[in-house]
N, C-alpha and C positions, 0 to 999 in steps of 0.2 A: 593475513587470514581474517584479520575481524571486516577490514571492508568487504570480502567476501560473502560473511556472514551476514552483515547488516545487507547488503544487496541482495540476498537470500530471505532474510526477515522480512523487507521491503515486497516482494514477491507474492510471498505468503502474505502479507497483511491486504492483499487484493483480492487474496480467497473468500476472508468470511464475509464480504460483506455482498457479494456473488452468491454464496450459498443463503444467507438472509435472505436474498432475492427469487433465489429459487425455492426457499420455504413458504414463498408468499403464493406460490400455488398449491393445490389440496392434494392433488395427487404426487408432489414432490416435496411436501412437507418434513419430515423426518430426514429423509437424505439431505436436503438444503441446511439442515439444523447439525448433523452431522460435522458435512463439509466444515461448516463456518467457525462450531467448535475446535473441530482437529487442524484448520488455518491457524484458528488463536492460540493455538497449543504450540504448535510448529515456529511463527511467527514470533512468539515471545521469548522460546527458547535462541530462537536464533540473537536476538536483540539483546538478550541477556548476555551473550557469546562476545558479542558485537560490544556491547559498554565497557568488556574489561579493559581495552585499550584505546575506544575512541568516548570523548566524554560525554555526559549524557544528554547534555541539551544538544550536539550535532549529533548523537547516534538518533536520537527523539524525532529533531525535524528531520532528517532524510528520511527514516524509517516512514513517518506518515506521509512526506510528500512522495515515495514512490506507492503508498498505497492508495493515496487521492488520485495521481496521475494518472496509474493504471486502473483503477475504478470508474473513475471519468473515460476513458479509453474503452473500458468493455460497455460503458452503459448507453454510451453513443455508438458504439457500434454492433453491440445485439440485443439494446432494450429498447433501441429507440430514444434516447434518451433527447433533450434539446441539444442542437447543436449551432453557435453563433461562433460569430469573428470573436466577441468580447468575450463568451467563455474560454475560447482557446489562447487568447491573450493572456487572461486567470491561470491556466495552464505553463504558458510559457513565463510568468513571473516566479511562480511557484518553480518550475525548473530554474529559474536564475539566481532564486535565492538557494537552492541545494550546490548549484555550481558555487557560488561564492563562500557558503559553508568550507565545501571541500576544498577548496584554493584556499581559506585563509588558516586552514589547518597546520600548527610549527611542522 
């Protein structure tokens, strides 16, 4: 159940910084600030959940690398964000150190 939760935490840690994003315009201000609040809310609970059984420096890095992953994922694909080979390389290193995390778990 705790990997659940952290993969859940993970999720949620994709929200607030989405909603940040969408505070950065005037007429979606308050809802974006909402959002990004009640992700952090959501997010740390879950990660809290998630530390009782996995330790905290792998609940830590997975927890931000699936929120970097999927932030980099929405921002290339509805902000326009940059998109290169080398960034997605950045991308796929960050997934292989979560992979190897999780593989070298007793």
């Amino acid at each position: 159940m705790s990997w659940l939760y952290l993969l859940l935490a993970g999720v949620f840690e994709i929200g607030w910084p989405v909603g940040l994003k969408m505070a950065q315009q005037p007429h979606q201000r308050w809802l974006g600030i909402a959002i990004a609040v009640g992700f952090m809310c959501i997010s740390g609970l879950l990660l809290w959940l998630a530390q009782r059984q996995i330790p905290i420096g792998t609940a830590y890095a997975i927890w931000t690398s699936i929120g970097a992953v999927g932030t980099f994922a929405i921002g290339v694909m509805y902000y326009g964000d940059p998109s290169s080979l080398a960034r997605y390389a950045g991308v796929a290193l960050i997934i292989a150190g979560v992979v190897t995390l999780k593989l070298s778990q007793p």
